[in-house]
Structure formats: structure tokens, C-alpha cells
C-alpha positions in Angstrom: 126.9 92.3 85.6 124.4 94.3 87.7 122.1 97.1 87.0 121.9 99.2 90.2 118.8 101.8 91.1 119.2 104.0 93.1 116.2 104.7 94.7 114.7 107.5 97.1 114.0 106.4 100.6 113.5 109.9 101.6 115.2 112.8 103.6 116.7 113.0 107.0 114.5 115.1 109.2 116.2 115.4 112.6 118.3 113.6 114.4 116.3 111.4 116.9 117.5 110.5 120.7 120.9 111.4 121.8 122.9 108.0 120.5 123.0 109.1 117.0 119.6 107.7 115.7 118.4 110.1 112.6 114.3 110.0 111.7 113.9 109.9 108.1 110.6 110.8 106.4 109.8 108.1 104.4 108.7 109.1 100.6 105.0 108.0 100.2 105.7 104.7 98.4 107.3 103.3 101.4 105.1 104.1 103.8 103.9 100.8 105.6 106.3 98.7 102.3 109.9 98.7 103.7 112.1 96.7 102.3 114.8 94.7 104.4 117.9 96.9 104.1 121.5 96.2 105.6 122.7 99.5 104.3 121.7 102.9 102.7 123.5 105.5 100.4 123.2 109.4 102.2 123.8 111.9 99.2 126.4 113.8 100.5 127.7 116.9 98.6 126.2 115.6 95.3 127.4 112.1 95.9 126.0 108.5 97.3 127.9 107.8 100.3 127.5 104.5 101.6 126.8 103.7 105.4 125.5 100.7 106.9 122.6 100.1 109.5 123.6 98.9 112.9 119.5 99.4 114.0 116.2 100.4 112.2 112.8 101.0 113.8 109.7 101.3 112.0 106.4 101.5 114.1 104.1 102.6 110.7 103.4 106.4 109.3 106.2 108.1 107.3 109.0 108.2 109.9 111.8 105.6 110.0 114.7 105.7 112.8 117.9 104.5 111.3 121.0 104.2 113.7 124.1 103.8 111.4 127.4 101.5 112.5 130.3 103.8 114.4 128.2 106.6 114.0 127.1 106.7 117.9 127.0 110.2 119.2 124.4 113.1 117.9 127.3 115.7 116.3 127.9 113.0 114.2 124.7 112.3 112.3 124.0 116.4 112.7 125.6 117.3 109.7 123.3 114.9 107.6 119.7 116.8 108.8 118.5 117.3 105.5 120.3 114.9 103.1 118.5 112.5 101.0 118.8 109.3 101.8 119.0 105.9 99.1 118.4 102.5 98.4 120.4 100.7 96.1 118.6 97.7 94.5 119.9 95.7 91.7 118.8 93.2 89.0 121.1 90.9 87.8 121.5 90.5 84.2 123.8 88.3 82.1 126.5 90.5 79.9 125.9 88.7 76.9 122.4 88.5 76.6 121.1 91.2 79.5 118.9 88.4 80.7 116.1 89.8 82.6 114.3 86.6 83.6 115.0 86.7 86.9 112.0 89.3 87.6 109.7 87.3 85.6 107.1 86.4 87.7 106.7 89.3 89.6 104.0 91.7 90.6 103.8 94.9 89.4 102.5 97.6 91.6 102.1 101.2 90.9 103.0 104.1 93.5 99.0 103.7 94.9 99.3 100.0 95.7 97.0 99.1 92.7 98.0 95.8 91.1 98.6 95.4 87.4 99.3 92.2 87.2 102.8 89.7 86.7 105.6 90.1 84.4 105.6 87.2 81.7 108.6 88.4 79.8 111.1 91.3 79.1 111.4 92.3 75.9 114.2 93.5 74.0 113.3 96.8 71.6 116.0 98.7 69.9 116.7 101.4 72.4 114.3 100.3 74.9 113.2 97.3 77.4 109.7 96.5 78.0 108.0 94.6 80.8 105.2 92.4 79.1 102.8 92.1 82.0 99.4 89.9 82.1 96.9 91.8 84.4 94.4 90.0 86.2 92.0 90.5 83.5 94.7 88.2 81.1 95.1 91.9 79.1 98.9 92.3 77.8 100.2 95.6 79.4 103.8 97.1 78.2 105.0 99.0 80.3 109.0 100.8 79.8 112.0 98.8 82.0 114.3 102.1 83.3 115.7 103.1 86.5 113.2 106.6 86.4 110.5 104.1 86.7 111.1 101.5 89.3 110.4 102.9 92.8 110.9 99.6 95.0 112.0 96.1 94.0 111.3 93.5 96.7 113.2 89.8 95.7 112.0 88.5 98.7 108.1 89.7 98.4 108.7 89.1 94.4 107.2 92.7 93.6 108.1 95.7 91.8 106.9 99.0 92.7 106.5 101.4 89.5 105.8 105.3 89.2 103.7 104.8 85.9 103.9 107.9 83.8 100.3 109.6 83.3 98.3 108.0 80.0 100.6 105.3 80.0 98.0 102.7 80.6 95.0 103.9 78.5 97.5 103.5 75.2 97.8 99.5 76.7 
């Protein structure tokens, strides 16, 4: 089984050139840290629609141009100025034992690009996950596992991006 996040890229600004390109302003944590993508999800009335990337251009700053497959002309992308727009990233996890261990070994980032160190294991407490992170100072750091949290997770770059609720790491 898969746990999917859904995760805020940003919002369609404008539609950009006259072949159906849209510019998308990028939420702050992705500025300059793009993932690879193949495809996005544009909330559409209330609901992730999924549409797949045919070209992507990224030259820095907070806009990304996205060109979507068999959407070609501008009065088709029009009607999304203003729509957010998803990632969908998953962690795999076994249905017996929702192994997490394949994120182990990963850096953890929060939203300001300020390390705090690898994940040595996911614990298992009644109601909640933890990630048990070593900073670079060998202090344990436990910090919750859930989908509000996680802001970007990078397989290939083995990092995961965290919006780290306020206080959270002076209790640590």
C-alpha cells in the first residue's frame, strides 16, 4: 500500500505565451528545490484532477511554466488562472507492518533550508508516528510523521522537507 501527500506546489497565475503554457507561482519552499515531476493534480471545483506535463521550464525565482499534454491552445488552460496546483508524493509502506524504512536515512529539512539532521528510525506510538532524527550534534530529535507536515519528499535527493510547528524543537 501507499500513503499519498498531496502537497501544494502553488497557484496558477496567468496563462503564459499563446500555446497553452500556464506560470504558476511557486509556494516558498519550492523556490530554487523542484522536484522532478511527470505530472501534477489542479484542484478543480474542490477536487485533484490529474494532468500530465508535456514541458516544464524553471529559470529560478517563484515562477514555473508548466505546458500540460493535449492541452495546446490558451482557452484551454484559461479556465484554470487561479486554481491551486499539487504534487502527489508517496511513501511506500508494507500493509502488515506500515514499514517506514524506506525513508530512513534521509535528511530532514525544514521550510528555511536549515538542516536537522537524518532519520534513524520511525517509530510506532499509539495513535501517532515519529521520525527519530540524529542532528549533526548526535542529539535525538522527534519530530510527528503526518501528511500536514511534510512539504516536499525528494527519493532521488533522499530529503524531506518539513513545516515544523512553532516550539516543536525547544521541547526536543
Amino acid at each position: 500500500m501507499a500513503y499519498r501527500y498531496n502537497i501544494l506546489l502553488g497557484r496558477i497565475a496567468k496563462v503564459s505565451g499563446f500555446e497553452g503554457a500556464v506560470a504558476i507561482k511557486l509556494e516558498r519552499s519550492f523556490i530554487e528545490n523542484l522536484p522532478q515531476m511527470e505530472s501534477v493534480f489542479i484542484e478543480i471545483e474542490g477536487r485533484p484532477v490529474p494532468f500530465f506535463i508535456s514541458e516544464l521550464s524553471y529559470s529560478g525565482g517563484d515562477i514555473l511554466k508548466i505546458k500540460f499534454r493535449d492541452y495546446n491552445t490558451v482557452d484551454k488552460v484559461t479556465e484554470f488562472k487561479g486554481c491551486k496546483i499539487y504534487l502527489t508524493l508517496g511513501i511506500q509502506a508494507n500493509e502488515k507492518t506500515d514499514d517506514y524504512g524506506s525513508i530512513i536515512g534521509y535528511e530532514v529539512l525544514t521550510t528555511d533550508n536549515q538542516s536537522l539532521g537524518l532519520i534513524t528510525e520511525v517509530v510506532q506510538n499509539p495513535g501517532q508516528w515519529l521520525l527519530s532524527i540524529t542532528s549533526p550534534h548526535k542529539k535525538e530529535i522527534l519530530v510527528p510523521l503526518h501528511e500536514d507536515l511534510i512539504i516536499l519528499l525528494d527519493d532521488k535527493k533522499k530529503i524531506l522537507i518539513l513545516k515544523i510547528p512553532e516550539g516543536l524543537l525547544e521541547i526536543n
